[in-house]
mmCIF file of the N, C-alpha and C atoms, coordinates in Angstrom:
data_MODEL
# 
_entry.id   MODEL 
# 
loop_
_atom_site.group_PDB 
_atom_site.id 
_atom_site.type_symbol 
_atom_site.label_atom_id 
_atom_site.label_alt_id 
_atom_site.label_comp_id 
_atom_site.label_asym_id 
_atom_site.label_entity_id 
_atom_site.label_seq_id 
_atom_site.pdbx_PDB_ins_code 
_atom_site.Cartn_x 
_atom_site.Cartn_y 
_atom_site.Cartn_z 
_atom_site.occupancy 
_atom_site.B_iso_or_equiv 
_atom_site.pdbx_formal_charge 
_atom_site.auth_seq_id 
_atom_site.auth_comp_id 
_atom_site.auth_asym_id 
_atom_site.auth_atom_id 
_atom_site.pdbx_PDB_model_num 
ATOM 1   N N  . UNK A 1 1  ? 1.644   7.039   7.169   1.00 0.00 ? 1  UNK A N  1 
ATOM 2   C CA . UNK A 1 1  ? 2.257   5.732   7.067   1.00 0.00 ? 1  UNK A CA 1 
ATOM 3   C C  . UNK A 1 1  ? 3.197   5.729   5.872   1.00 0.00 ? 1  UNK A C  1 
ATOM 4   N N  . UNK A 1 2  ? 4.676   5.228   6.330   1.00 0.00 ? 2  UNK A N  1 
ATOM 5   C CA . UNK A 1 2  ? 4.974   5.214   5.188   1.00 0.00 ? 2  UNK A CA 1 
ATOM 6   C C  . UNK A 1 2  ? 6.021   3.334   4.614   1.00 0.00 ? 2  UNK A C  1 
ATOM 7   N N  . UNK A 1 3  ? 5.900   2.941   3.035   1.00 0.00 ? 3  UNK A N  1 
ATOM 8   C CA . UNK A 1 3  ? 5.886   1.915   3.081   1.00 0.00 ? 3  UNK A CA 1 
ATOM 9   C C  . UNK A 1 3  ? 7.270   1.904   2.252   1.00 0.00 ? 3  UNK A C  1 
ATOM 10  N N  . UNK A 1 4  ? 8.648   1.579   2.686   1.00 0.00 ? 4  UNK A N  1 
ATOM 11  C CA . UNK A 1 4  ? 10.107  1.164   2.022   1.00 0.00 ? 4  UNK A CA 1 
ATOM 12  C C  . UNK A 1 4  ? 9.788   0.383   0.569   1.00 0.00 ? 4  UNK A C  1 
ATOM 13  N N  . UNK A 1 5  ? 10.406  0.710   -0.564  1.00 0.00 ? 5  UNK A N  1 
ATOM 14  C CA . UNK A 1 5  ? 10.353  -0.348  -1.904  1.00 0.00 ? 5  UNK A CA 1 
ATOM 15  C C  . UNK A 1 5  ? 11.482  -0.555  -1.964  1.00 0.00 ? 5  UNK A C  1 
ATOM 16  N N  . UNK A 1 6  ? 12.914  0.285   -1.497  1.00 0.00 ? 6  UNK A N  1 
ATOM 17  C CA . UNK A 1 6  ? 14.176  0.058   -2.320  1.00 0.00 ? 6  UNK A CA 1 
ATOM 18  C C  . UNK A 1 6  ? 14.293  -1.546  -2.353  1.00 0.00 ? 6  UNK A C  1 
ATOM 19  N N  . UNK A 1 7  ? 14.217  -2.629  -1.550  1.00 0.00 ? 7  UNK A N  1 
ATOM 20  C CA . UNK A 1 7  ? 14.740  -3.830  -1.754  1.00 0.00 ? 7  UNK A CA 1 
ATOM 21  C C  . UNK A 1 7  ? 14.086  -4.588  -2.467  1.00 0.00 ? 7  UNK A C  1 
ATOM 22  N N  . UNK A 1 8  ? 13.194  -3.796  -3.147  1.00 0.00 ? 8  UNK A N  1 
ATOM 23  C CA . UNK A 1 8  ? 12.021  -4.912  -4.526  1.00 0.00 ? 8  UNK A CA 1 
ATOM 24  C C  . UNK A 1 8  ? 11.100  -5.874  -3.402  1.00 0.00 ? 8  UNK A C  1 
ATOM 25  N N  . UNK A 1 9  ? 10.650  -5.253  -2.379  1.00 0.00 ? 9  UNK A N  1 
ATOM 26  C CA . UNK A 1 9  ? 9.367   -5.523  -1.728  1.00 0.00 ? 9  UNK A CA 1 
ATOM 27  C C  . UNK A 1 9  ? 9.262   -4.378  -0.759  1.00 0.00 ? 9  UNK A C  1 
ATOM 28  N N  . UNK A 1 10 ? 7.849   -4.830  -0.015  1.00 0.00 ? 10 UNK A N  1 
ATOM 29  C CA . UNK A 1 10 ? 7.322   -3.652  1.157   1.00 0.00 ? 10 UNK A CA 1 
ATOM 30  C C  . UNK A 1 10 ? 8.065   -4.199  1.985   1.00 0.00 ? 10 UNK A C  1 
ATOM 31  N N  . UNK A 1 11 ? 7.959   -2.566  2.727   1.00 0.00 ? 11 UNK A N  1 
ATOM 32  C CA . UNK A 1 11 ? 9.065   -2.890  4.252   1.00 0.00 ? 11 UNK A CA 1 
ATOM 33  C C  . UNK A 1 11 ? 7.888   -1.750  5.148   1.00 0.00 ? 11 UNK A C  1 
ATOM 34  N N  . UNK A 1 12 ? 7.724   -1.941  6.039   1.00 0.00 ? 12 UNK A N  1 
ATOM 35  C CA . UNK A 1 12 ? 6.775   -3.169  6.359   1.00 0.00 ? 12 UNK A CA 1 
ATOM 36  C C  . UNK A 1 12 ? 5.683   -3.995  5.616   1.00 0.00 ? 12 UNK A C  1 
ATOM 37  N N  . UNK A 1 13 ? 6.093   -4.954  5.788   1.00 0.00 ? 13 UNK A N  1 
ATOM 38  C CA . UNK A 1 13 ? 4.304   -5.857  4.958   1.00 0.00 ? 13 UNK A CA 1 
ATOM 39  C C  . UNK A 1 13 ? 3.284   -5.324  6.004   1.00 0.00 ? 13 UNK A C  1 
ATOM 40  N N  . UNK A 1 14 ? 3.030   -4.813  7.158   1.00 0.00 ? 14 UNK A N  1 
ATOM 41  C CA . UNK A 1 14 ? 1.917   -4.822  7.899   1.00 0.00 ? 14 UNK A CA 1 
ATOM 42  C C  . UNK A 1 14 ? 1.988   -3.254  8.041   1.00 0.00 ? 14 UNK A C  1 
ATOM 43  N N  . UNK A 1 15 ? 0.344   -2.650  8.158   1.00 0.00 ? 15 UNK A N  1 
ATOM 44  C CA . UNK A 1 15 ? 0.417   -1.532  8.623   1.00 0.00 ? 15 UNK A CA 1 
ATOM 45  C C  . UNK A 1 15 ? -0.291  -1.184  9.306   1.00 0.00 ? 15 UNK A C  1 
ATOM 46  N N  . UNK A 1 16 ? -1.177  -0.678  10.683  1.00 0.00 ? 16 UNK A N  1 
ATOM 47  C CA . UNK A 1 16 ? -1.454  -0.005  11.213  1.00 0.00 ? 16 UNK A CA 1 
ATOM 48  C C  . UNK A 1 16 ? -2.389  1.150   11.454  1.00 0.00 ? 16 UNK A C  1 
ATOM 49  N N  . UNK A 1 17 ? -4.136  1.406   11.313  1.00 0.00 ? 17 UNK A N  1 
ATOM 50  C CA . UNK A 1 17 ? -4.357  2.558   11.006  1.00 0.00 ? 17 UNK A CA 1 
ATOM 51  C C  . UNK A 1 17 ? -5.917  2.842   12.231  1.00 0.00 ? 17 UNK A C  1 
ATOM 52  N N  . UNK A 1 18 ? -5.647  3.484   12.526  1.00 0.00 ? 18 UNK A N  1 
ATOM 53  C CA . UNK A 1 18 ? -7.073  3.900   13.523  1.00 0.00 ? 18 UNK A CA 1 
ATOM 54  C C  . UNK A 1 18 ? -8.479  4.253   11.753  1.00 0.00 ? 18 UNK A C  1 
ATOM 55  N N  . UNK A 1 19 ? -9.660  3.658   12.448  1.00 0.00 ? 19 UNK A N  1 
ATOM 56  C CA . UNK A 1 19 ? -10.928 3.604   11.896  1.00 0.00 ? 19 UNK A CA 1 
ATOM 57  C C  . UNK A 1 19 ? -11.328 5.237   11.982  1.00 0.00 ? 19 UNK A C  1 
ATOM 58  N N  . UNK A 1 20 ? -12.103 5.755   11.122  1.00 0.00 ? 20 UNK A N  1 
ATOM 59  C CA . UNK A 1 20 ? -13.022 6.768   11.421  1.00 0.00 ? 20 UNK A CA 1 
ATOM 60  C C  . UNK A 1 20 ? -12.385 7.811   10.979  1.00 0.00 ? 20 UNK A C  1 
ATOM 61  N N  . UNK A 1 21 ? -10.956 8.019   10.293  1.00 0.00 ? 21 UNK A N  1 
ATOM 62  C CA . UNK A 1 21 ? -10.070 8.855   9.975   1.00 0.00 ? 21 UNK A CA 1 
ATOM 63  C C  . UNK A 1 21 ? -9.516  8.676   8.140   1.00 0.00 ? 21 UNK A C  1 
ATOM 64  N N  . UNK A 1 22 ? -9.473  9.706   7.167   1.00 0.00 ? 22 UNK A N  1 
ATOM 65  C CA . UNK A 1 22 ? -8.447  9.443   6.447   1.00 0.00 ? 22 UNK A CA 1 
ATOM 66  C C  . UNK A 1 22 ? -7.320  8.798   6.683   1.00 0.00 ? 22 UNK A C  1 
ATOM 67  N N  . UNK A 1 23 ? -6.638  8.241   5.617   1.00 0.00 ? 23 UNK A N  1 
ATOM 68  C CA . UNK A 1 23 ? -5.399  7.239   5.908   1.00 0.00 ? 23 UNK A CA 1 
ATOM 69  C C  . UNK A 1 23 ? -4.660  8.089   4.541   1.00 0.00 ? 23 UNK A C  1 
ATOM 70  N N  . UNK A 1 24 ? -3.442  7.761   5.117   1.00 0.00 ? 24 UNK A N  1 
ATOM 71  C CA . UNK A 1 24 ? -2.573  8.794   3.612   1.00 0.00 ? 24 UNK A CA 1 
ATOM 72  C C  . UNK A 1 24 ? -1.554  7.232   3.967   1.00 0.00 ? 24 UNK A C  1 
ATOM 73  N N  . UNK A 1 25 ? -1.052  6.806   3.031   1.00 0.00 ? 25 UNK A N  1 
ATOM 74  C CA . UNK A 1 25 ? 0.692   5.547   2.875   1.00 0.00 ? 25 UNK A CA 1 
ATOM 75  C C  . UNK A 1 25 ? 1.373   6.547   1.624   1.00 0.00 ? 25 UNK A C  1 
ATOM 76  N N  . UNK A 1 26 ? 2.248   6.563   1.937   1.00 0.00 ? 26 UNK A N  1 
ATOM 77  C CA . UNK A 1 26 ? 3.499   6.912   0.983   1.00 0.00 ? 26 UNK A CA 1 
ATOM 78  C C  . UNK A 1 26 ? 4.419   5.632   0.825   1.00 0.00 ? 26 UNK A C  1 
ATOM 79  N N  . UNK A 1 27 ? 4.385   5.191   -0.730  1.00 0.00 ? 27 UNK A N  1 
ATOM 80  C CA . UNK A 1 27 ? 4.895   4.543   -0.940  1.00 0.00 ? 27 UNK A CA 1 
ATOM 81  C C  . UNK A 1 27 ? 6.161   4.685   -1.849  1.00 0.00 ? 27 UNK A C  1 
ATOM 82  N N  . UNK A 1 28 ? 7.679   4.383   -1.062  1.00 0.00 ? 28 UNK A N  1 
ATOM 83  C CA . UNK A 1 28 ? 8.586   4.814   -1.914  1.00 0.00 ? 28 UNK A CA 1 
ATOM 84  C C  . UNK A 1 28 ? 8.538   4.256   -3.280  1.00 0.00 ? 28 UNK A C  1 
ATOM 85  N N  . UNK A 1 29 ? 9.276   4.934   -4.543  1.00 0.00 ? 29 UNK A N  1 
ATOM 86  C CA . UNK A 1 29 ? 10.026  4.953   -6.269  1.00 0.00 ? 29 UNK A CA 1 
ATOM 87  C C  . UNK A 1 29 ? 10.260  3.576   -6.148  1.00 0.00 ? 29 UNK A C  1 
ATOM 88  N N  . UNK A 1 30 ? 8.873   2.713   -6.595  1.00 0.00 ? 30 UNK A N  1 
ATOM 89  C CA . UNK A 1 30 ? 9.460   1.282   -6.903  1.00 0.00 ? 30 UNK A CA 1 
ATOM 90  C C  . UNK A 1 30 ? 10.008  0.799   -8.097  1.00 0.00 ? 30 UNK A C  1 
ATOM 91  N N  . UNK A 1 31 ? 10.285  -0.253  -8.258  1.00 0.00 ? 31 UNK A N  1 
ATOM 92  C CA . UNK A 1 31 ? 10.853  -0.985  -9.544  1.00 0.00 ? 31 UNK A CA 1 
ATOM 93  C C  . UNK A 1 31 ? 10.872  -2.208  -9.744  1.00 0.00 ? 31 UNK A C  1 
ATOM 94  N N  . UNK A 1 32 ? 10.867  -2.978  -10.872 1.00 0.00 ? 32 UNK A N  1 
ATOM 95  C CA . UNK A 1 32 ? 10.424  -4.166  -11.119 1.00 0.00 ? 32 UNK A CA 1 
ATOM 96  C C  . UNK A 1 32 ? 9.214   -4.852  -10.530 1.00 0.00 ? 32 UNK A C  1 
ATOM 97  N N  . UNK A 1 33 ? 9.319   -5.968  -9.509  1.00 0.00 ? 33 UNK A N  1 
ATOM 98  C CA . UNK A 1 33 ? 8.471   -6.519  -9.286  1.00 0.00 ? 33 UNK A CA 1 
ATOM 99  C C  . UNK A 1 33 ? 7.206   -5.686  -8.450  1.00 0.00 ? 33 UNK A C  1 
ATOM 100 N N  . UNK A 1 34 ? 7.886   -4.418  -7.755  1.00 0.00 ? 34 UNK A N  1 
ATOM 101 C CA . UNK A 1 34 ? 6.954   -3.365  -7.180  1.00 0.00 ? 34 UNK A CA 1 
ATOM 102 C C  . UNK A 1 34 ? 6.799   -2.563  -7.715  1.00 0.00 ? 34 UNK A C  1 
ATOM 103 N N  . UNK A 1 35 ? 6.880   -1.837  -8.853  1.00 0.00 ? 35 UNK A N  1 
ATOM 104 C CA . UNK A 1 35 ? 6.329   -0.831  -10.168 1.00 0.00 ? 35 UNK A CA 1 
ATOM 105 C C  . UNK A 1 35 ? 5.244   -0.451  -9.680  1.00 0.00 ? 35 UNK A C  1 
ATOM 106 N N  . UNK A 1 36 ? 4.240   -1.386  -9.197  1.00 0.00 ? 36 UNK A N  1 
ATOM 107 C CA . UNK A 1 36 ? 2.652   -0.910  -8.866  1.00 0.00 ? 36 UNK A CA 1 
ATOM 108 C C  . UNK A 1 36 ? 2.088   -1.294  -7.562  1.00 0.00 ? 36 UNK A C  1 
ATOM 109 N N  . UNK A 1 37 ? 1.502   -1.061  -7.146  1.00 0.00 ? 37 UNK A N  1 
ATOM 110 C CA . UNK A 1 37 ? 0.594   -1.578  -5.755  1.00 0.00 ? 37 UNK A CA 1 
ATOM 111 C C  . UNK A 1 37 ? -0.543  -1.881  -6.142  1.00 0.00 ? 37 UNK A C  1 
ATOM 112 N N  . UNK A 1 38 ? -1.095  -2.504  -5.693  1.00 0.00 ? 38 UNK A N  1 
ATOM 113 C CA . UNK A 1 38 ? -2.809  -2.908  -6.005  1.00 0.00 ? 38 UNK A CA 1 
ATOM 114 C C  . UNK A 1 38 ? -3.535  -2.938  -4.499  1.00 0.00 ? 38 UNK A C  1 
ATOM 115 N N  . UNK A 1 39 ? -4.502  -2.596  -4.538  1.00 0.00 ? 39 UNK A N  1 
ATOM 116 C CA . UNK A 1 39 ? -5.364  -2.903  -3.567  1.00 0.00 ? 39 UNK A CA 1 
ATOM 117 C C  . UNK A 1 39 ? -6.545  -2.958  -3.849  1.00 0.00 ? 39 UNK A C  1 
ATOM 118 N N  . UNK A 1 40 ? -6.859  -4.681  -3.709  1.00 0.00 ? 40 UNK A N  1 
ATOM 119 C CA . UNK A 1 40 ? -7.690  -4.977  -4.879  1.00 0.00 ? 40 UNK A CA 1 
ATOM 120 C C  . UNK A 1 40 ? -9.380  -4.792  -3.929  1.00 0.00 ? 40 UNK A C  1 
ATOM 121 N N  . UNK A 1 41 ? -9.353  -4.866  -2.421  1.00 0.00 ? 41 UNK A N  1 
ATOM 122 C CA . UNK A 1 41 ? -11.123 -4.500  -2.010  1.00 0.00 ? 41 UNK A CA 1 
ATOM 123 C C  . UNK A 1 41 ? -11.059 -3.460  -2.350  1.00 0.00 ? 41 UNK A C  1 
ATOM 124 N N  . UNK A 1 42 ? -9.889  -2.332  -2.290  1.00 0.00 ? 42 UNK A N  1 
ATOM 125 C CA . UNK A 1 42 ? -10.479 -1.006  -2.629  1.00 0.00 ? 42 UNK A CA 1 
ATOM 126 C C  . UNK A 1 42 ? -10.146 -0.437  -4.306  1.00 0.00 ? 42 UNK A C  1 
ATOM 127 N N  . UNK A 1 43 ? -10.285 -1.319  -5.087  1.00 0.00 ? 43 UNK A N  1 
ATOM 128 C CA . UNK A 1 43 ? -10.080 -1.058  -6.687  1.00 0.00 ? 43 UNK A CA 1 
ATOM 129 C C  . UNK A 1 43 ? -9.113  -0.152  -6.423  1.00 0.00 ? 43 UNK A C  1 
ATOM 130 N N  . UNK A 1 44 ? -7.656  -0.331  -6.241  1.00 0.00 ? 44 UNK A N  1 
ATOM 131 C CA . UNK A 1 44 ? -6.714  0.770   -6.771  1.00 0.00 ? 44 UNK A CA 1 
ATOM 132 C C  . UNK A 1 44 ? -5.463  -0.024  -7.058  1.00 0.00 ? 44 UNK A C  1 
ATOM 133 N N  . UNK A 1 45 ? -5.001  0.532   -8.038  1.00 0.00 ? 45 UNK A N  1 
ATOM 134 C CA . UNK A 1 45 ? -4.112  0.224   -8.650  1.00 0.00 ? 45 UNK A CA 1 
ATOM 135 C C  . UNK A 1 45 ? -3.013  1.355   -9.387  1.00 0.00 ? 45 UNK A C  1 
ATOM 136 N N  . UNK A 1 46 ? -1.996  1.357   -8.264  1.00 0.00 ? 46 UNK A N  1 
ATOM 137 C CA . UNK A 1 46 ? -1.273  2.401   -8.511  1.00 0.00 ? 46 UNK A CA 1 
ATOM 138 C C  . UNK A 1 46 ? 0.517   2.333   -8.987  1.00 0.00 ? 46 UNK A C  1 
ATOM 139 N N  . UNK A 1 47 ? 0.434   2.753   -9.871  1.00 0.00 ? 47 UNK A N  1 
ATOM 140 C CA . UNK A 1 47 ? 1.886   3.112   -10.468 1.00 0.00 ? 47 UNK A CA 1 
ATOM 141 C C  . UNK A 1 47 ? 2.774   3.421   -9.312  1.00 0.00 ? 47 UNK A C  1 
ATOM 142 N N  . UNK A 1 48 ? 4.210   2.917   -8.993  1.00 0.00 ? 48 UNK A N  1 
ATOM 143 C CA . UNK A 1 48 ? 5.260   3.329   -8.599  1.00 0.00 ? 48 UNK A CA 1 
ATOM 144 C C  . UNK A 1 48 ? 6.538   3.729   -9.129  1.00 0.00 ? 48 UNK A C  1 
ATOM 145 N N  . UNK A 1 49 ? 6.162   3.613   -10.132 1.00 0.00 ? 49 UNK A N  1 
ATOM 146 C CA . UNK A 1 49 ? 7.902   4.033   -11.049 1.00 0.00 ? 49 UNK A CA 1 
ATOM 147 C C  . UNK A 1 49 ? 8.331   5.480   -10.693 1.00 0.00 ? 49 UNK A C  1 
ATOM 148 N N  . UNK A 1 50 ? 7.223   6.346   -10.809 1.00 0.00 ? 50 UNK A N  1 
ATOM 149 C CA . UNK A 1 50 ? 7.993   7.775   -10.554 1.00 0.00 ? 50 UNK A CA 1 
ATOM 150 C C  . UNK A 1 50 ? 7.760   8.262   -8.739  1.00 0.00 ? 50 UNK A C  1 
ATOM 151 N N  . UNK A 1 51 ? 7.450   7.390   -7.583  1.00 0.00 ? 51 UNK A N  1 
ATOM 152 C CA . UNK A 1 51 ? 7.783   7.374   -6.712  1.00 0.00 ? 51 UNK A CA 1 
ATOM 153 C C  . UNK A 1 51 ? 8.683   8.902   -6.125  1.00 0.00 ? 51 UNK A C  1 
ATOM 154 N N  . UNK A 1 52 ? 8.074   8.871   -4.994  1.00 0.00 ? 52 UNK A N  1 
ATOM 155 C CA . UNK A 1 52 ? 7.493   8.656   -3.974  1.00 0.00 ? 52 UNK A CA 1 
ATOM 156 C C  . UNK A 1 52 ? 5.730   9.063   -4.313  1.00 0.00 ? 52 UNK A C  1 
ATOM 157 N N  . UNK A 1 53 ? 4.549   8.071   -3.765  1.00 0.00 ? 53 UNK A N  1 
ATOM 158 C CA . UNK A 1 53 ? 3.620   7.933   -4.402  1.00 0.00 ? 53 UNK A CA 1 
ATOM 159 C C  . UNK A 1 53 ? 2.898   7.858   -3.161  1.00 0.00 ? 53 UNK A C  1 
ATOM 160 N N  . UNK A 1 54 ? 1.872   9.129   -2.995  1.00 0.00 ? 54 UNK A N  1 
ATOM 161 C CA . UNK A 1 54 ? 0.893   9.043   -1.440  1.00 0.00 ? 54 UNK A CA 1 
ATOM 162 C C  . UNK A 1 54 ? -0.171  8.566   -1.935  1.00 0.00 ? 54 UNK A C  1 
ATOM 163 N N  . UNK A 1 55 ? -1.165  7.484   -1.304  1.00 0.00 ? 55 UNK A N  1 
ATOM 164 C CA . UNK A 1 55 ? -2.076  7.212   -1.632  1.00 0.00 ? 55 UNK A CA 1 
ATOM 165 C C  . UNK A 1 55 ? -3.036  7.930   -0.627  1.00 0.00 ? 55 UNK A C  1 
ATOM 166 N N  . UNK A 1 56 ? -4.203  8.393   -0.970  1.00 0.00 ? 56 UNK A N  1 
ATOM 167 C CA . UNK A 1 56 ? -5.166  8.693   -0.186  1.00 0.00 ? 56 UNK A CA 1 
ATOM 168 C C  . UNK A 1 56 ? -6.556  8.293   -0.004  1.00 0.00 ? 56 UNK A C  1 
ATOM 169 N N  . UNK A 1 57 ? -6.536  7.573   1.022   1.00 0.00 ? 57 UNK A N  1 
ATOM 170 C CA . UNK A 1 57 ? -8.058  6.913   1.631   1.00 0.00 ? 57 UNK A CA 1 
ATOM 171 C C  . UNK A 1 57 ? -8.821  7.460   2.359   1.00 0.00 ? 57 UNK A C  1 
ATOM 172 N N  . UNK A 1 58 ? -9.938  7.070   2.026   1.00 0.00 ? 58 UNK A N  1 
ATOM 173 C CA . UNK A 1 58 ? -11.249 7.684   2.937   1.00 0.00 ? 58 UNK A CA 1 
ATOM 174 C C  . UNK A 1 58 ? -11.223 6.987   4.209   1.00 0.00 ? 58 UNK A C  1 
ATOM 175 N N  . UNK A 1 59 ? -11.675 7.351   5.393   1.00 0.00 ? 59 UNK A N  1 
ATOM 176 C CA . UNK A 1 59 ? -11.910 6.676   6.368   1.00 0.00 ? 59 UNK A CA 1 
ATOM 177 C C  . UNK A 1 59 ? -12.394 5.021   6.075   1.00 0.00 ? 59 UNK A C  1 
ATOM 178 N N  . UNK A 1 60 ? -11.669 4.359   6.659   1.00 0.00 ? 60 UNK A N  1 
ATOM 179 C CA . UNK A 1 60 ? -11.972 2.373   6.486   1.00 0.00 ? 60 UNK A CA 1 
ATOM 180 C C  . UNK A 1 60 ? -12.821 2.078   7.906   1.00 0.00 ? 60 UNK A C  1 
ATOM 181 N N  . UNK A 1 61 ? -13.686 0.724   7.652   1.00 0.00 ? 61 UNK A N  1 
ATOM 182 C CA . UNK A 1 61 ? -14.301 0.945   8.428   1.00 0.00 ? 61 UNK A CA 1 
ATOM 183 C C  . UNK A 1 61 ? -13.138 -0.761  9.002   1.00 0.00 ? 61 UNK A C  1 
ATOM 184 N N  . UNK A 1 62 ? -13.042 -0.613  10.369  1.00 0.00 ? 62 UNK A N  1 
ATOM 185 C CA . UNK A 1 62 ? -12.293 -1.779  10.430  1.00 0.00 ? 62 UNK A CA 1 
ATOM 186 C C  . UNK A 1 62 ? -12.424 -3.047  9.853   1.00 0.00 ? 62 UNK A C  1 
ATOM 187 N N  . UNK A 1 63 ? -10.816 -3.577  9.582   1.00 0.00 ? 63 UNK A N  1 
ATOM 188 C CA . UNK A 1 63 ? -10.595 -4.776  9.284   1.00 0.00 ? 63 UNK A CA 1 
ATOM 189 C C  . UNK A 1 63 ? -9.471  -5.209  8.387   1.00 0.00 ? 63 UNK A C  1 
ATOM 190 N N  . UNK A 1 64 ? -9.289  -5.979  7.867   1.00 0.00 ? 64 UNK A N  1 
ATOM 191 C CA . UNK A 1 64 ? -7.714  -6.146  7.364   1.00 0.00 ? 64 UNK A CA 1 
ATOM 192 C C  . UNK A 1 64 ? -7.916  -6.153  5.231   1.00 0.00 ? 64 UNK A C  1 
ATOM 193 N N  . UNK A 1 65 ? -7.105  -4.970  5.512   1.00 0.00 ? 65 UNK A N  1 
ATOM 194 C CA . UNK A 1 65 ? -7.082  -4.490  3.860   1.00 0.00 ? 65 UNK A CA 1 
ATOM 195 C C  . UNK A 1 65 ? -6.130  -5.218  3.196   1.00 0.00 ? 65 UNK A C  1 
ATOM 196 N N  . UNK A 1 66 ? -6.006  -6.335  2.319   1.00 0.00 ? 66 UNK A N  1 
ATOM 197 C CA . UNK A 1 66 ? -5.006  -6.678  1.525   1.00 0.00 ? 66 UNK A CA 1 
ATOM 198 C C  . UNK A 1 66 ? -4.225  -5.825  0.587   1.00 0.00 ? 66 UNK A C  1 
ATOM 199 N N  . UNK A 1 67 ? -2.796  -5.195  0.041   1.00 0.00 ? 67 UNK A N  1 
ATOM 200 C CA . UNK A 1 67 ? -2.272  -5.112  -1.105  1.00 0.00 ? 67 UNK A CA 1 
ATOM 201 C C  . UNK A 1 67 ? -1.266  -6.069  -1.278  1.00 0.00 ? 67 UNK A C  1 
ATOM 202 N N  . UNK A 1 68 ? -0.951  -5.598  -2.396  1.00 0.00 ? 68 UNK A N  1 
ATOM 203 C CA . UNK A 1 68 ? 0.273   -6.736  -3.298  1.00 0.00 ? 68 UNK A CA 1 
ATOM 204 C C  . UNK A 1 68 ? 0.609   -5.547  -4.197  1.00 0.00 ? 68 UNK A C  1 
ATOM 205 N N  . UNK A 1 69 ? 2.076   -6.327  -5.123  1.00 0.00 ? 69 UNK A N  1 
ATOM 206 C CA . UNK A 1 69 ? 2.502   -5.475  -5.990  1.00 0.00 ? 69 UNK A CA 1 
ATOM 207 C C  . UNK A 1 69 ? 2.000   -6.048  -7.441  1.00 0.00 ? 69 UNK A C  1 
ATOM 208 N N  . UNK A 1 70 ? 2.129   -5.640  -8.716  1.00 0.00 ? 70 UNK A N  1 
ATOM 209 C CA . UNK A 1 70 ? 1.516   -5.829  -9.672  1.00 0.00 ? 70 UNK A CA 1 
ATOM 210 C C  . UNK A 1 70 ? 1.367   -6.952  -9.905  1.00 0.00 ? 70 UNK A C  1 
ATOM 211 N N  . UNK A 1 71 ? 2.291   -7.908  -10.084 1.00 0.00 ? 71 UNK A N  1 
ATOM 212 C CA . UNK A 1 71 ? 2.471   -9.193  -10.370 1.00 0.00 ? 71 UNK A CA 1 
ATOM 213 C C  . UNK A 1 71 ? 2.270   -10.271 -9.374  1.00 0.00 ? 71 UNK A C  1 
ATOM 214 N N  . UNK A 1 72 ? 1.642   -9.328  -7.803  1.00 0.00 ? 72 UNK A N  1 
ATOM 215 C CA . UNK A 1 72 ? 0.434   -10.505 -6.811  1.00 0.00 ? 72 UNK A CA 1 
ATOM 216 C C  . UNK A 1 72 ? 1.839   -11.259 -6.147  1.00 0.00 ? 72 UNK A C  1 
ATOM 217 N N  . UNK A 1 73 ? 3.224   -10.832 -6.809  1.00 0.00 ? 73 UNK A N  1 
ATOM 218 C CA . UNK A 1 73 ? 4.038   -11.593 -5.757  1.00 0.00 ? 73 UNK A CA 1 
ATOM 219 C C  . UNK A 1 73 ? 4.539   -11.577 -4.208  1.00 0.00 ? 73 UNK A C  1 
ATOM 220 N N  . UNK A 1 74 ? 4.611   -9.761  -4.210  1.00 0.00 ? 74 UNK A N  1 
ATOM 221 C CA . UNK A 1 74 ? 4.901   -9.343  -2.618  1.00 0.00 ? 74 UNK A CA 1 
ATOM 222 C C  . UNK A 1 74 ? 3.617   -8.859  -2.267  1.00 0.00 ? 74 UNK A C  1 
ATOM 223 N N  . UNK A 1 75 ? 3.429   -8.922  -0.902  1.00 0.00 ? 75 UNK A N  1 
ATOM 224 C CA . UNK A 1 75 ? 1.941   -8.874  -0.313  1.00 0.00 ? 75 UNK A CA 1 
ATOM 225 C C  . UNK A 1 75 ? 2.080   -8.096  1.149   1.00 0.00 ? 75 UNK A C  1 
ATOM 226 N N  . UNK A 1 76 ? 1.080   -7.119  1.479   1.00 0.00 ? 76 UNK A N  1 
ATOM 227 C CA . UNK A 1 76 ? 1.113   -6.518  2.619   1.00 0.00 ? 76 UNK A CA 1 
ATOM 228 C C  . UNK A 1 76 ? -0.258  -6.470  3.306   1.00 0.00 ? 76 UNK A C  1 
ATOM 229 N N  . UNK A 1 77 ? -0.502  -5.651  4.417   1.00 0.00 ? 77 UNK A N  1 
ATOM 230 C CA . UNK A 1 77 ? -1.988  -5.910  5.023   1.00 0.00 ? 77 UNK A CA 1 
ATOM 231 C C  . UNK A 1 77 ? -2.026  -4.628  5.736   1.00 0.00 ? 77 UNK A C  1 
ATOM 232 N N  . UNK A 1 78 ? -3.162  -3.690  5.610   1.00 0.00 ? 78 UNK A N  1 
ATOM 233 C CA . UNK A 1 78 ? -3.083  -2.533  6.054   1.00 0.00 ? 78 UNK A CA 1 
ATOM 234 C C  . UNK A 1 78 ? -3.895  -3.275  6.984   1.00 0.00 ? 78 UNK A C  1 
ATOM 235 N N  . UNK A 1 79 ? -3.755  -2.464  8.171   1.00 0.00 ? 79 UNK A N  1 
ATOM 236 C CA . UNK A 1 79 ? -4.969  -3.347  9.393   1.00 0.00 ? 79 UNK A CA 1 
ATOM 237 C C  . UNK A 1 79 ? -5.345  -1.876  10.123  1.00 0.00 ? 79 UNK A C  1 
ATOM 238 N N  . UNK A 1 80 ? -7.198  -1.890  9.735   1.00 0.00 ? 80 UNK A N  1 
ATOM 239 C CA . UNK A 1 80 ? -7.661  -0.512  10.160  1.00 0.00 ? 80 UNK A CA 1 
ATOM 240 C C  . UNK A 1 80 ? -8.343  -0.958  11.655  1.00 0.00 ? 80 UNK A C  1 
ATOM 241 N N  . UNK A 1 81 ? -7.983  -0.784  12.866  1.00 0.00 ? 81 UNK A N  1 
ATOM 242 C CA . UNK A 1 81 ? -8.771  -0.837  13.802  1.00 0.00 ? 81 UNK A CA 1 
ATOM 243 C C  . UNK A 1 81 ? -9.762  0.316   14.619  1.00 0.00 ? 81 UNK A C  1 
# 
């Protein structure tokens, strides 16, 4: 999966992921208001400045994962079915 920053938010806000599997998102070299991602059920909180930035998850068990960027203003939803 991978998630666009150039326009100072996610492109897509929604994402997509089959249950029972690792999940990898690559998130492009953000800046300003997207510098970081958070994903706060799964405690992570990750730097984007030096971008491109893969995150790697353990298998989710379904249901809808919230992130945002540091400052909680842009918001996305990984959705594990």
């Amino acid at each position: 999966l991978t998630v666009d920053t150039s326009s100072g938010s996610f492109s897509p806000t929604q994402l997509t992921a089959k249950s029972g599997a690792p999940i990898e998102i690559t998130f492009g070299q953000g800046t300003g208001c997207v510098a970081d991602v958070v994903f706060p059920d799964l405690q992570i909180n990750q730097s984007l400045e030096n971008g491109p930035v893969t995150i790697k998850l353990p298998a989710l068990a379904p249901g809808n994962y919230a992130f945002a960027c540091g400052m909680d203003m842009q918001h996305g939803t990984l959705v594990v079915q």
